[in-house]
C-alpha positions as a printed NumPy array, in Angstrom:
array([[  0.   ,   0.   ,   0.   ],
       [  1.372,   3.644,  -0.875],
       [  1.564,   6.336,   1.235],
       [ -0.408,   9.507,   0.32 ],
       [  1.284,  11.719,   2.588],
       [  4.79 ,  11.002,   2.13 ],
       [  6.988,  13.415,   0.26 ],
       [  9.528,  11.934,  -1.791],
       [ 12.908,  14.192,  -2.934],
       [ 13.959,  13.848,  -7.33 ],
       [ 17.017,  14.02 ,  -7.78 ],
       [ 17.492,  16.614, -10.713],
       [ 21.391,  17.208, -10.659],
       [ 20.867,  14.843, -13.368],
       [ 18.372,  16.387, -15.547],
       [ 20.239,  19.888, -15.203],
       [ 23.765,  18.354, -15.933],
       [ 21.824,  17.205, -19.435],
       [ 20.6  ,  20.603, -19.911],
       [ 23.755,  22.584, -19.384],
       [ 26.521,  22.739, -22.726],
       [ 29.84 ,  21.931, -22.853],
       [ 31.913,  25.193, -21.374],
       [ 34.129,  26.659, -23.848],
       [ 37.457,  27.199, -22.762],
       [ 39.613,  30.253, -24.542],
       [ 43.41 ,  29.532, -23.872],
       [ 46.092,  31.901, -23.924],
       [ 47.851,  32.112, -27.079],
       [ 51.237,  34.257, -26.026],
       [ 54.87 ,  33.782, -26.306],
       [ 55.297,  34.505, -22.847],
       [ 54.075,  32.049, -19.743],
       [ 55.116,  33.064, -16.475],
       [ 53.538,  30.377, -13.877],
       [ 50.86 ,  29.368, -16.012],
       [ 49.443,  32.499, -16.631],
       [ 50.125,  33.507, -20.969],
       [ 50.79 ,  37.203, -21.876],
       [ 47.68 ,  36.808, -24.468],
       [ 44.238,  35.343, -24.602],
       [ 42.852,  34.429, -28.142],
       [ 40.381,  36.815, -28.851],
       [ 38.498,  35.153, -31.91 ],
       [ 35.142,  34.534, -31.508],
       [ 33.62 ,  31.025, -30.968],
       [ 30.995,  29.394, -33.263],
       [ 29.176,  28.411, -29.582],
       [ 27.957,  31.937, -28.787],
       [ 26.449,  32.806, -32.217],
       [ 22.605,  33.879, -30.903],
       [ 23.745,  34.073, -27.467],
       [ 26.154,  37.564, -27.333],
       [ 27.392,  40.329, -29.583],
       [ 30.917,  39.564, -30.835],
       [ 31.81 ,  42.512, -29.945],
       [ 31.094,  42.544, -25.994],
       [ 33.026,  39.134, -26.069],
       [ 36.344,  40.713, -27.722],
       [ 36.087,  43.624, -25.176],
       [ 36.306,  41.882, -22.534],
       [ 39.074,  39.473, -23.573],
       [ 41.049,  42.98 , -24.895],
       [ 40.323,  44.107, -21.229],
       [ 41.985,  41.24 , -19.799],
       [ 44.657,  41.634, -22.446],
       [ 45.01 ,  44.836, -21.218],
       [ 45.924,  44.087, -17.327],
       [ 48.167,  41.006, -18.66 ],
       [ 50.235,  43.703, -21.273],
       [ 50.029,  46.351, -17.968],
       [ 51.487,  43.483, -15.823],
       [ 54.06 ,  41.232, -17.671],
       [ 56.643,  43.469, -18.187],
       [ 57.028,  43.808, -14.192],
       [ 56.587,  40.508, -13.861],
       [ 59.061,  39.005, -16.469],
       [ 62.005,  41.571, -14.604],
       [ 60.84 ,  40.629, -10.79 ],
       [ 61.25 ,  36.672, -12.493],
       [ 64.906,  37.288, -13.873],
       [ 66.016,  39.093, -10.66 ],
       [ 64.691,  36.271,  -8.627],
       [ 66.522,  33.333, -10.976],
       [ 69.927,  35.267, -10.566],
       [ 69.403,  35.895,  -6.951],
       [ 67.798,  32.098,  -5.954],
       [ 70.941,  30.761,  -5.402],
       [ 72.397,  33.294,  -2.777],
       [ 68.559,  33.992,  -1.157],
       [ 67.77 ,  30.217,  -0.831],
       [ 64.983,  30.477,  -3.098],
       [ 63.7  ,  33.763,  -1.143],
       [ 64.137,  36.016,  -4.163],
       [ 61.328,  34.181,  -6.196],
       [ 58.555,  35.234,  -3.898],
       [ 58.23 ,  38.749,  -5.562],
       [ 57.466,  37.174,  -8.702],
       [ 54.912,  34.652,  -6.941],
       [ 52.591,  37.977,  -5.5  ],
       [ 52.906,  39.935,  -8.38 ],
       [ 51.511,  36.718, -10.563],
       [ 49.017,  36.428,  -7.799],
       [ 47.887,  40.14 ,  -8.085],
       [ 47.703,  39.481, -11.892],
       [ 45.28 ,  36.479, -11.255],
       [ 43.194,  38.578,  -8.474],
       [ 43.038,  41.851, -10.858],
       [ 41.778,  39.226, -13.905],
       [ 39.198,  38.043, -11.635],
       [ 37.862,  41.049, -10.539],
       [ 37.536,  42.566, -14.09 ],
       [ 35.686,  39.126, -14.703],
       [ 33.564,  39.422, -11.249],
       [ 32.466,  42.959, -13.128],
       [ 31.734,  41.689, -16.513],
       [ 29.662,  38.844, -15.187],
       [ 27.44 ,  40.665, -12.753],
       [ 26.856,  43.506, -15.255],
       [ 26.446,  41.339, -18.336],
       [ 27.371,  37.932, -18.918],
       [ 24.875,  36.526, -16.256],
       [ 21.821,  38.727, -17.351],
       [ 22.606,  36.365, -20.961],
       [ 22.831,  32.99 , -18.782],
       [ 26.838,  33.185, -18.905],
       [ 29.633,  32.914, -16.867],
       [ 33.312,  33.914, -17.408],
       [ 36.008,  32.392, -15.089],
       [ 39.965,  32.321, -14.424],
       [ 40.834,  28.537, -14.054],
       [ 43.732,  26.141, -14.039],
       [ 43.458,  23.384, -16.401],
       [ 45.912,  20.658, -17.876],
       [ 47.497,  21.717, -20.816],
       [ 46.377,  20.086, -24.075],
       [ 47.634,  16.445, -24.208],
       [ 46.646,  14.901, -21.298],
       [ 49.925,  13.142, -20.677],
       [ 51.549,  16.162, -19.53 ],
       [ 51.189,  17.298, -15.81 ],
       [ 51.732,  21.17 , -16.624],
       [ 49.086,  23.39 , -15.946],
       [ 47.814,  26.941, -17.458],
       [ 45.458,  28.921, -16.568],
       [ 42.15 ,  29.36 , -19.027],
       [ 39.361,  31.716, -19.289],
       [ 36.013,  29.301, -19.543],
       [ 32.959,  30.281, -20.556],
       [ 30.255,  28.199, -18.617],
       [ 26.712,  28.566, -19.73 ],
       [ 24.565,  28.802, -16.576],
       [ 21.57 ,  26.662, -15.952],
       [ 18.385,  27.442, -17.244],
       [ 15.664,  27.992, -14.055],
       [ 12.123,  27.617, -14.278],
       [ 10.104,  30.572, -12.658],
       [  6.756,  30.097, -11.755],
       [  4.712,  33.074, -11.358],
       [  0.808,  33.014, -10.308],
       [ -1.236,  34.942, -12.416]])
């Protein structure tokens, strides 16, 4: 015999997993790498987000993240060559400068990002991120770090009329 007054929980993780598409990941496309981080984010835009934004909002804010990487690397790449001449006499100690500056890099990208997403990209079911991935072959144990594009889930509002 059922019970009528029981209340029995669906799992729907599932349903919205199916829902959501694949996130597309723009890697950085520089000469220069400096702890994972490239000097240069590919700024064409993807075949994925035809319908879905302007082409030219998505190449703004990859210039604008260009922008603080160009601002930053130039420090960065000096504080790094200082700190490989100087590891040997400082016990490593000189490298830390490098380490917070690459660190400020990451926090400034992510703020710019924090921005773009609460004034646009989520108001369009996007979200823009600053992530670490595995480099392309899967062998390889190095890591960079990607901007992904995750398309946000799709919520069902009911409203009484």
């Amino acid at each position: 015999m059922t019970d009528f007054d029981a209340i029995y929980v669906e799992d729907l993780t599932e349903e919205v997993n199916s829902l959501t598409e694949e996130p597309i990941v723009v890697r950085g496309i520089g000469e220069i790498t400096i702890f994972g981080l490239s000097n240069r984010f590919n700024t064409e835009f993807p075949s994925q987000l035809i319908s879905k934004i302007a082409p030219e909002e998505f190449s703004a804010t990859l210039s604008r993240v260009n922008a603080i990487l160009k601002k930053n690397l130039p420090i960065n790449i000096k504080w790094l060559c200082f700190g490989c001449c100087c590891c040997l006499c400082s016990l490593g100690l000189s490298m830390w400068p490098v380490i917070c500056l690459s660190k400020r890099t990451q926090s400034q990208i992510n703020k710019l990002l924090d921005w773009e997403n609460n004034n646009l990209y989520h108001k369009l079911g996007l979200h823009f991120s600053l992530k670490r991935m595995n480099c392309d072959n899967n062998t390889n144990s190095m890591l960079e770090y990607v901007l992904l594009l995750e398309f946000l889930p799709k919520i069902a509002i009911y409203r009484p009329d």
